[in-house]
N, C-alpha and C positions, 0 to 999 in steps of 0.2 A: 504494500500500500504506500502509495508517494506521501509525503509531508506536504500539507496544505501552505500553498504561498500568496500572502495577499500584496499588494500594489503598493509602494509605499507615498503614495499619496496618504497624508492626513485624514482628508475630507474624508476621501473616499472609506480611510479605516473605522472612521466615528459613524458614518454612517451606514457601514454595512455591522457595526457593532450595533448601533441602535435600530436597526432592521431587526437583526438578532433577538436582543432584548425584548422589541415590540413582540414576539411571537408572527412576526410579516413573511411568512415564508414560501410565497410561490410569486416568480417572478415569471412576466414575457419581457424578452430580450431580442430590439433588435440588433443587426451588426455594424458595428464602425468602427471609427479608430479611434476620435475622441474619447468615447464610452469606454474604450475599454479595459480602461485599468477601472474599474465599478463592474464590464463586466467578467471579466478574470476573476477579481474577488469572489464574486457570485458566485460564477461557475464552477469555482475550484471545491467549495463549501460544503458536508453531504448536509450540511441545515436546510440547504435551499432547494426547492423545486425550481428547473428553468427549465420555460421553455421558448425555442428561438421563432421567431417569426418578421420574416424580412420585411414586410410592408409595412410600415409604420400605422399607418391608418388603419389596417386590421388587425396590427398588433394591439392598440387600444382598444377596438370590439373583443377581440381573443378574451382582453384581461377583463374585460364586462362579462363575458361569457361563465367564469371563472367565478365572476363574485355573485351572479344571480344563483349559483348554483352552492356555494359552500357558503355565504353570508359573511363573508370574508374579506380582510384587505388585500389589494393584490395591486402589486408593484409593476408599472410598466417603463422599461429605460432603453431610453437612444440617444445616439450620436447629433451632434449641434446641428443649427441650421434648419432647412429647410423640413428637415425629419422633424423637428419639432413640430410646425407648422403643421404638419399630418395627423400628428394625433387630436389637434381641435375637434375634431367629429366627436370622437370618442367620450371628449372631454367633458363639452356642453352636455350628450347625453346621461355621464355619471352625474352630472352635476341636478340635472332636471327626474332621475332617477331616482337621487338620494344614493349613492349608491359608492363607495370608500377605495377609489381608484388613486394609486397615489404614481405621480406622473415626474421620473425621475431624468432630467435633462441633462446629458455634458455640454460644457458651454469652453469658448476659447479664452484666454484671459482675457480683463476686461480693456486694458489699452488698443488690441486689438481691433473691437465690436465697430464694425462700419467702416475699416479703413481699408476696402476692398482686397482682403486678405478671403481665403474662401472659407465659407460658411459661419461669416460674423455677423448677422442679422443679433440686433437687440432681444435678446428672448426673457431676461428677469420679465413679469409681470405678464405674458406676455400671451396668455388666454384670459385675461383680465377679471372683471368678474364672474366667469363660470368655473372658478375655483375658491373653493372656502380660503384657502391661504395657500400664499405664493411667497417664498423665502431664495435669497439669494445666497450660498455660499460662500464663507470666505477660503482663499488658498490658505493653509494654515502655515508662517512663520513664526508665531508666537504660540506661549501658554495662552495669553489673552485671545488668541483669534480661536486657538482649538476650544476656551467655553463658548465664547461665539460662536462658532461651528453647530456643539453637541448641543447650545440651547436653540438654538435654529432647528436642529431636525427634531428636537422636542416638540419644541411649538407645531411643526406640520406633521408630525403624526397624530399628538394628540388631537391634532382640530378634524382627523378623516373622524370620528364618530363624538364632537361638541356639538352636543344639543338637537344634534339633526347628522345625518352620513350622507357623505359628498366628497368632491375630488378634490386632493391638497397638487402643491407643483413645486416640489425641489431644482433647484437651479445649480450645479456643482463647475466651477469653474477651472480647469485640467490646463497645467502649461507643460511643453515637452522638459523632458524626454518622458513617454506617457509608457515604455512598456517595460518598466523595470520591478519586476517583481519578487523583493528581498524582505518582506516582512513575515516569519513563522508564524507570529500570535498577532491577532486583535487586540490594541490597549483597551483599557479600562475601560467602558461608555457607557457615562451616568444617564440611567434611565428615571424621568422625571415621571411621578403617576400625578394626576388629574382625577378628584374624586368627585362625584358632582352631584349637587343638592336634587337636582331629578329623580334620581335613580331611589329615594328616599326621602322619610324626613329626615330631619337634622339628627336626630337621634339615632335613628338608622344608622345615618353613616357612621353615627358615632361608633357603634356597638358593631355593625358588620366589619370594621375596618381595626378595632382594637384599640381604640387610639388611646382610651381608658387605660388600656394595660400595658400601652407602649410607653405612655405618657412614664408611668410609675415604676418601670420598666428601668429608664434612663434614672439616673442620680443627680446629673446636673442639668438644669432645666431654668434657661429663660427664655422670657417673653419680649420683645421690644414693638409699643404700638408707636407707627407714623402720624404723618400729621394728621389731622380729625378735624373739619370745619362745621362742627354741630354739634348740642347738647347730647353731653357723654354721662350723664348721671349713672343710668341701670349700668352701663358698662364698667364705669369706674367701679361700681359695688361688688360686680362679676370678679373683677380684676382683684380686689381688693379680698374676696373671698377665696379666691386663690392664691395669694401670696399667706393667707392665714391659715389656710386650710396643707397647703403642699409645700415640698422642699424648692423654691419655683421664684426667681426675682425678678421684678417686671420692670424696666426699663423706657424712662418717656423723656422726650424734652415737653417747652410748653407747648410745641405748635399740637401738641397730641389733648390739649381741655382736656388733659386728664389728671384731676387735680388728686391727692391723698398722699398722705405722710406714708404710705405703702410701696410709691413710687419711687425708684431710683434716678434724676435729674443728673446728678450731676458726675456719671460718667465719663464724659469726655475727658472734663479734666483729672479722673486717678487715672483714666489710663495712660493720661500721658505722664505720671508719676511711678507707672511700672516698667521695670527693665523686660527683657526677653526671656530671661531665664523667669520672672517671677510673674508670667504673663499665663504660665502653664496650667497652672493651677486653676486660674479665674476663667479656663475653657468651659464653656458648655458642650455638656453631649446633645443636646437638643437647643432649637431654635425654635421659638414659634414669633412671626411675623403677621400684626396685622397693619394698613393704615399708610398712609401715603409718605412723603419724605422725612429723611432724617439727616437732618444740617450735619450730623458730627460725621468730620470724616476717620476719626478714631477708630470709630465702634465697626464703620464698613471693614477698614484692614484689620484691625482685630478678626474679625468673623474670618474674612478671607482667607488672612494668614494660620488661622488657626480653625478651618474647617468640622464643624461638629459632625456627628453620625448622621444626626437628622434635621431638615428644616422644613420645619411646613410653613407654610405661607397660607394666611384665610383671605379667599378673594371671591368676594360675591359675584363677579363678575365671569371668573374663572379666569383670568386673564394670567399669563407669565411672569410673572416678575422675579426675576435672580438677583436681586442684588448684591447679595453676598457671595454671588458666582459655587455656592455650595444644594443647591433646593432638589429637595428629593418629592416632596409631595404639596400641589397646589390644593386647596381644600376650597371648593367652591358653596359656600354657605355663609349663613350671619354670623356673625364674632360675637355676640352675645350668648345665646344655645350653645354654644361650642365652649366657651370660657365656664358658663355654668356649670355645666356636665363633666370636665374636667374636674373644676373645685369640687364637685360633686361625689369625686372617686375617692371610694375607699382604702385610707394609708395608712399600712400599718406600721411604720414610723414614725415614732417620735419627735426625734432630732430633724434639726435643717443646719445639716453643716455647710452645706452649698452657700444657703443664704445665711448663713455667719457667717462664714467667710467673706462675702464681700461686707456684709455689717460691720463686721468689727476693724474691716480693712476703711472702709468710708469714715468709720468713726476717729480713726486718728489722722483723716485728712487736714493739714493743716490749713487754717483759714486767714488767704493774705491780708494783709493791710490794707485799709482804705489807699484807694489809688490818690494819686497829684492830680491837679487839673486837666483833664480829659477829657475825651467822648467816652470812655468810661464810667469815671465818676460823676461826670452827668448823668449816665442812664442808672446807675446804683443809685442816685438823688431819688432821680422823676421814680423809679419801681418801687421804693420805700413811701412813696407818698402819693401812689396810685390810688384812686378813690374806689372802692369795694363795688361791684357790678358796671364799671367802666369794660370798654373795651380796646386791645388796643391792635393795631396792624404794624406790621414790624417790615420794613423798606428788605430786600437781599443783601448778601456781602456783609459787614462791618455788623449791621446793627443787627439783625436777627444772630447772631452768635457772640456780639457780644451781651446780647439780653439774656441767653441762657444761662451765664454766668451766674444771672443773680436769681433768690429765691420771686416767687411769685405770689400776691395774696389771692387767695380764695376766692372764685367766685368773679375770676377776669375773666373773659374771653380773648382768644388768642387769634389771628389771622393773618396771614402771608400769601403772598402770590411766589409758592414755592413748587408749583406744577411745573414750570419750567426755570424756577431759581433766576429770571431776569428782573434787571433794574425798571426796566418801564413798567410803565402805570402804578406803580406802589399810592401815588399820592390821588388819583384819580378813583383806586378802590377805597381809600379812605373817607372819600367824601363822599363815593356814592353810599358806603355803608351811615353816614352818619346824616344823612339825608331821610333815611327812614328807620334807623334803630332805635330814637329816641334816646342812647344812650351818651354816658360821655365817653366820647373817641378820641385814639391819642393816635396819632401815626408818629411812629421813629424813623429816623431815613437821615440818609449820611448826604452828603451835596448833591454829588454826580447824580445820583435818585432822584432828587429833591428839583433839580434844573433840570433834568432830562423829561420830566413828565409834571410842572411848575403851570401847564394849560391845564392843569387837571382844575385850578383854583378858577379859571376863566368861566362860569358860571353864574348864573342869573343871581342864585341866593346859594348862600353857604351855611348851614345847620351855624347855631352859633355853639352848639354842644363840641364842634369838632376842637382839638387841641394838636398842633404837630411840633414836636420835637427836632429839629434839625441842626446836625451834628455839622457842622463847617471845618471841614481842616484841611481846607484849600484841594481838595483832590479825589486822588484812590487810595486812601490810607493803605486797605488791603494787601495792596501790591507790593509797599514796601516791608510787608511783613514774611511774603513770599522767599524762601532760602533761594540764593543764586541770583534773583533775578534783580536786587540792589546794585549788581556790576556790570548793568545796562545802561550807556548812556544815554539810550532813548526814554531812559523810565522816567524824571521828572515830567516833563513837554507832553510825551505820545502815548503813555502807558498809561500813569497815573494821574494825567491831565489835569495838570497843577495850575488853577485859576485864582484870581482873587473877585472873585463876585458875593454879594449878597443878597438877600432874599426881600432885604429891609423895603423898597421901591413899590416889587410886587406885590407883596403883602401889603402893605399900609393903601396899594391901589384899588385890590381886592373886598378892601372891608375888614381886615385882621388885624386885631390889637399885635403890635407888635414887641416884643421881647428881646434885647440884644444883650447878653452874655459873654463878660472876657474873661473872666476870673474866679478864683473858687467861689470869695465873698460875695461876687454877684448872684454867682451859680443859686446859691442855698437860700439868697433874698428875694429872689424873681420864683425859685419854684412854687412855691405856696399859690402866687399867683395865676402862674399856668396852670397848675390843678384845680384851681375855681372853678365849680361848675356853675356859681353864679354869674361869669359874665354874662353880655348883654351881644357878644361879636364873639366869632370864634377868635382863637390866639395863636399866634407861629413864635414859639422863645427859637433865637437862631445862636448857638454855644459854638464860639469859634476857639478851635484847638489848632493846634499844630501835628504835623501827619510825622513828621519824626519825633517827636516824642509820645507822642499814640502807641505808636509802632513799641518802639519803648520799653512806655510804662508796661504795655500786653507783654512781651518778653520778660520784664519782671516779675509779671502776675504768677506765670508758668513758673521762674526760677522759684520763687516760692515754694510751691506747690512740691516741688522736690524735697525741703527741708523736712523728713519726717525719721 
């Protein structure tokens, strides 16, 4: 018996591993030369059924034929070009079918495509929508392209049977030399499940999938929820019954409204207070993830570098999201039911040394000194003497992380345009929220923010509830905070676009009591007054710092944080 040899294309190995894993195992095949390191792989495999069929076009009837009869996915692959183009029959009919044909293309590299080289036609996307999902390959040179790779043919297999079965369309892009076949084994190829609220109720899933007993299973177990833009009461109690009930720490900034003394905030900063060797310890075997962004980029490369056994992810949606480049299971259902029934399991454990451990480790975090005149210490002022059911919107960059730093009162509301983490319109979402919350609205937001989206105030009437904090330190503070990139001499001018403007003009034109702050003593006698919710006009206090000693004092903040 010969020893099996696959292609040593990447793509091609992740994906004939996650064919594998899928249980996908009858292929039509037609012949070319592109294909053919996917289909050698194939062929060589006794996993796989193939069978060859020259005409493209009936080769995707073939594979129709195939799945009306065994209810089955079935793989059809050919060579780039105009063979693609052939199997559209096929395609439109699996799609109008329902019917789980997955439609595996070689393609040429992509410098190539259109520059009358032969069989370079555009093909990513390229039966449009008569396929559930069309995913293009990367060549893989990096660790980073091969998760990209493996979470790509994730996402298109699991979508041949989300919610409805239909045809997905892998795209794999092959540069020569294409026929060198030196690989013995298939690496590793993380297979992603997708469990989905259809198929049950919540409970269901709970109990047909174990989660109860894998949960309790695992020893070390955290939760980290994303950003949240809506009342999280029942949730927080979920959450909170589970940290009391399990060995299990739940991990939130603020953009997460999830307020309770149950919650762990101020992560970012121990992690970056542990070496390497003492980082071990504080691994979880389990992840569970619900909930939109999470500013710290800490806790992403922790996760990364330090990959737990399991990570589920709760997504109502059922949608992918890897962020920690580790996810084994998307759980498509509410995060309430799911948090409940977990607190719900019965443990028969006493102790939580998990969560001592990071307890007792948080507890001797040392706590800096009040900062020097800053955009800092201004936002430590305004959050200490935030008015109880205010709410406030936090600008990207600068100000939404350094707001994390400080603790938070009760009963804020927290809000970012952190969907896409850009500086526009921070100031425009401010005022349309405070247009009709009735509440008092603070917006934080550093210059660049503040002048970049400054029409946001160009409005007929401005709520006089609204209040905005704007941090002035002539620039992109951020950027000088960035390692390396201070030994740019483009970074004053082109980077961190160092201006000297004020807001003082617009505002006072606007209708905006205006507030001008240079100095600490100013800082601490003007705040009280920005916090009024008795004015009669809304208010703009403008705190003008310096971006190099910003920069700074945050470098201190951290040197700190070391001392323990």
């Amino acid at each position: 018996m010969h020893a099996i040899m696959y292609s040593n294309k990447k793509n091609v190995l992740q994906l004939v591993g996650l064919l594998k894993a899928s249980g996908i195992n009858r292929i039509v095949l037609s012949p070319g030369s592109r294909n053919s390191p996917v289909t050698h792989s194939l062929a060589n495999d006794p996993f796989f059924t193939c069978h060859t069929v020259v005409d493209e076009r009936s080769a995707g009837f073939y594979a129709i034929g195939i799945i009306m009869h065994t209810l089955q996915p079935v793989a059809v692959c050919c060579t780039s070009g105009t063979a693609v183009l052939n199997l559209g029959s096929a395609v439109a009919e699996a799609y109008y079918q329902e019917l789980p044909l997955l439609v595996i293309t070689a393609d040429r590299p992509a410098g190539w495509i259109s520059q009358m080289d032969g069989q370079t036609i555009p093909q990513p996307g390229i039966f449009n929508t008569l396929v559930k999902k069309s995913v293009q390959l990367p060549e893989v040179l990096s660790n980073e392209d091969e998760w990209y790779c493996n979470r790509l043919i994730n996402e298109a297999v699991l979508e041949l049977d989300h919610h409805r079965k239909g045809p997905v369309h892998i795209n794999i892009p092959l540069s020569e030399p294409l026929f060198e076949y030196t690989v013995p084994d298939l690496p590793p190829a993380r297979k992603i499940e997708r469990i989905c609220e259809r198929k049950g109720s919540d409970e269901d899933i709970m109990e047909e999938n174990c989660f109860g007993e894998r949960f309790l299973d695992h020893k070390k177990r955290m939760v980290i929820i994303g950003q949240l833009s809506y009342e999280t009461g029942r949730l927080t109690k979920a959450l909170e019954e589970l940290a009391e009930e399990q060995d299990c720490i739940i991990l939130a900034e603020h953009l997460s409204n999830i307020q309770s003394p149950f919650i762990i905030r101020n992560f970012d900063a121990f992690l970056y207070t542990l070496s390497n060797e003492e980082k071990d310890a504080f691994v979880p075997d389990l992840i569970i993830t619900y909930g939109g962004h999470i500013v710290s980029k800490r806790i992403k490369q922790f996760i990364r570098n330090h990959p737990p056994q399991e990570h589920w992810h709760i997504s109502p949606s059922g949608e992918i999201t890897d962020l920690y480049q580790c996810l084994t299971h998307c759980i498509e259902t509410d995060a309430l039911p799911f948090f409940e029934y977990l607190a719900s399991c019965e443990n028969y454990r006493n102790s939580k040394p998990y969560a001592s451990l990071w307890g007792n480790a948080l507890a001797q975090l040392p706590v800096p000194a009040d900062p020097a005149f800053s955009d800092m210490l201004a936002v430590q002022e305004w959050m200490k003497m935030l008015p109880a059911d205010s709410a406030i919107h936090l600008a990207n960059s600068s100000s939404v992380r350094i707001a994390q730093l400080f603790p938070l009162k009760k009963g804020i509301s927290v809000y970012c345009n952190r969907g896409t983490s850009g500086i526009d319109g921070c100031v425009s979402t401010a005022v349309g929220y405070a247009s009709v919350s009735g509440k008092l609205t603070f917006l934080l937001t550093g210059d660049l923010a503040f002048f970049y989206d400054m029409n946001g105030l160009w409005n007929h009437k401005i709520n006089n509830k609204l209040r905005i904090l704007l941090n002035n330190n002539g620039g992109g503070e951020i950027f000088y905070a960035l390692p390396g990139l201070n030994k740019s001499g483009a970074l004053e001018n082109h980077i961190a676009a160092s201006h000297h403007t004020s807001a003082k003009g617009w505002a006072e034109t606007m209708g905006f009591t205006y507030l001008a702050v240079t100095h600490e003593n100013e800082l601490k006698e003007k705040m009280p007054v920005f916090v009024d919710y008795r004015s009669d006009k809304p208010v703009l206090m403008e705190v003008f710092t310096s971006m190099e000693q910003n920069a700074g004092i945050m470098r201190n903040y951290y040197h700190e944080l070391k001392k323990k």
